[in-house]
C-alpha positions, 0 to 999 in steps of 0.5 A: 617665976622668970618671965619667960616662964610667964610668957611660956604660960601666957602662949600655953593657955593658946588651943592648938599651939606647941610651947617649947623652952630653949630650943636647939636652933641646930634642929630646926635648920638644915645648916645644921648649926646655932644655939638655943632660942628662947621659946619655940612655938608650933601653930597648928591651925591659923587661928592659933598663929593668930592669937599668938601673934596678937599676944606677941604683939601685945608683950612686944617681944621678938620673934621670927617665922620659920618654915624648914630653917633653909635658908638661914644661918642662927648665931651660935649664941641663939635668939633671944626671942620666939621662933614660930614654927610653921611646920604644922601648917601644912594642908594641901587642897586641889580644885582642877587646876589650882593647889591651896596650900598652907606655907608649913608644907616643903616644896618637894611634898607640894610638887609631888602632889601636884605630879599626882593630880597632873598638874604641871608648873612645880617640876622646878621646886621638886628639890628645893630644900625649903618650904612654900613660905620660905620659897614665897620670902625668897621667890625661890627658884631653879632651872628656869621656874619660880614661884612667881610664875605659879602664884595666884595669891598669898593668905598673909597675917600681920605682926598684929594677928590680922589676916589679909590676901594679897594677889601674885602682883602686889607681891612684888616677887622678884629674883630673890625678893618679896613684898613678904622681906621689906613689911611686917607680914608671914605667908600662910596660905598660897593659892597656886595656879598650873596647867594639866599634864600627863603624869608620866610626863612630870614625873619624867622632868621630876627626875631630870631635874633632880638628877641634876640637882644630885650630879651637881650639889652636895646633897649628902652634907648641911647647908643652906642652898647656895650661899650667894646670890646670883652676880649679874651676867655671871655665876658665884660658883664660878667666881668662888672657883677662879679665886682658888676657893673651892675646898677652902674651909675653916673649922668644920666649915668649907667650899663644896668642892662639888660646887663653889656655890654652896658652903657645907657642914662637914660635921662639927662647923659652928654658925661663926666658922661659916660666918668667917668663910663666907667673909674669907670668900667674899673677899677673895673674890672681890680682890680678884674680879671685884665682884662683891658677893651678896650673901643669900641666907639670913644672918639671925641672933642677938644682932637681930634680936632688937627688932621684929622680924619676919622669915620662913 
């Protein structure tokens, strides 16, 4: 028996947790490209998620925490490791004018339960390809709302199975940035706090903002959002524009030429063609504003596989 399959009948012996061997990385993130990781786990209730960790822990092999796979670009050699599923961990519960949700659950779900409560403040993350831990990793955000103006607190497990609240201020939820990226924590439950609102109203900026989204992104092919984060006092879609790249691809890989911003999969681009334009682009931009553009998803495989690590 290889140790994988030692360690695939360790976790299987786990109620309420999913075992899955050589799991294709392309199914699981909307990019749409990577190989193969070892094992893929699917807690179905935070207590499984525990226990899993504490054995994880224990064995001291590699993992990470994935939600929708939005927001990351898998090697096309794959992980060597387990990813953690998240996609089950999502009940929602609504108390007046507050949402507890568990963090498996997309942002767009979210914000549609809260228009239907009447409840205001998540119009903004209706269209955010995400879910609610990859939006607290990254503080996701979009035409002037982020979580962090949402957040009450964040129910955290650590690597070692052990569960803590932290309130919205030690979150340190910046532009792009959490306390969730620098220390050894996974978001699993958020209370979110909005105010009440006509449901016709929500639903009319709903479909403003998402009308936008339509008219401005490509929507209709993979990728993971924008790809660079947000120059100061400039924009990288138009940086990527002024240096002739727009359109630019390599391999199935290439600039929408819808917006500059976002790298698409045309169909067949591999985790490398993407690697290499964004590279291509990063340069060209740099040679012509010198602007050196800093990427937004995460780079995950063997590079990363030494060391624990912590994404949703």
């Amino acid at each position: 028996m290889t140790v994988k399959h030692i360690i695939t009948k360790k976790l299987e012996k786990i109620n309420n947790l999913n075992v899955k061997e050589n799991a294709k990385m392309k199914n699981y993130t909307t990019f749409k490209v990577g190989g193969t990781a070892d094992l893929l786990i699917t807690p179905h209730n935070k207590e499984s998620l525990s226990k899993a960790l504490k054995y994880i822990d224990h064995a001291n092999i590699p993992f990470l925490a994935l939600g929708s796979g939005s927001n990351i670009i898998v090697s096309d050699k794959g992980y060597r490791g387990i990813i953690i599923h998240l996609e089950e961990l999502n009940n929602i519960k609504i108390s007046e004018n507050k949402v507890i949700a568990q963090t498996g659950v997309s942002l767009s779900t979210l914000a549609n339960k809260a228009r239907k409560a009447e409840l205001t403040g998540l119009e903004f993350a209706s269209g955010i390809p995400g879910s609610l831990g990859g939006g607290l990793f990254m503080n996701a955000g979009a035409y002037g709302g982020e979580m962090k103006d949402v957040v009450e607190s964040v129910l955290v497990v650590n690597y070692k199975g052990e569960f803590e609240r932290v309130n919205s201020k030690k979150l340190n939820l910046s532009y792009r940035n959490s306390i969730l990226q620098k220390k050894d924590l996974i978001a699993v439950e958020a209370t979110i706090k909005l105010k009440k609102a006509k449901k016709e109203k929500i639903t009319a900026k709903m479909k403003d903002l998402n009308s936008k989204r339509k008219q401005k992104q490509p929507l209709d092919w993979p990728s993971a959002g924008s790809i660079f984060k947000r120059p100061e006092n400039d924009y990288a879609g138009r940086l990527i524009e002024e240096a002739g790249m727009k359109g630019y691809s390599i391999g199935d890989a290439q600039v929408s030429k819808k917006h500059a911003g976002f790298i698409i999969n045309r169909g067949k681009a591999t985790a490398e063609d993407i690697k290499k334009l964004i590279e291509t682009v990063r340069n060209k931009v740099h040679e012509e504003s010198g602007i050196y553009l800093e990427v937004e998803p995460k780079f995950i495989g063997e590079a990363a596989d030494k060391t624990k690590k912590g994404d949703n």
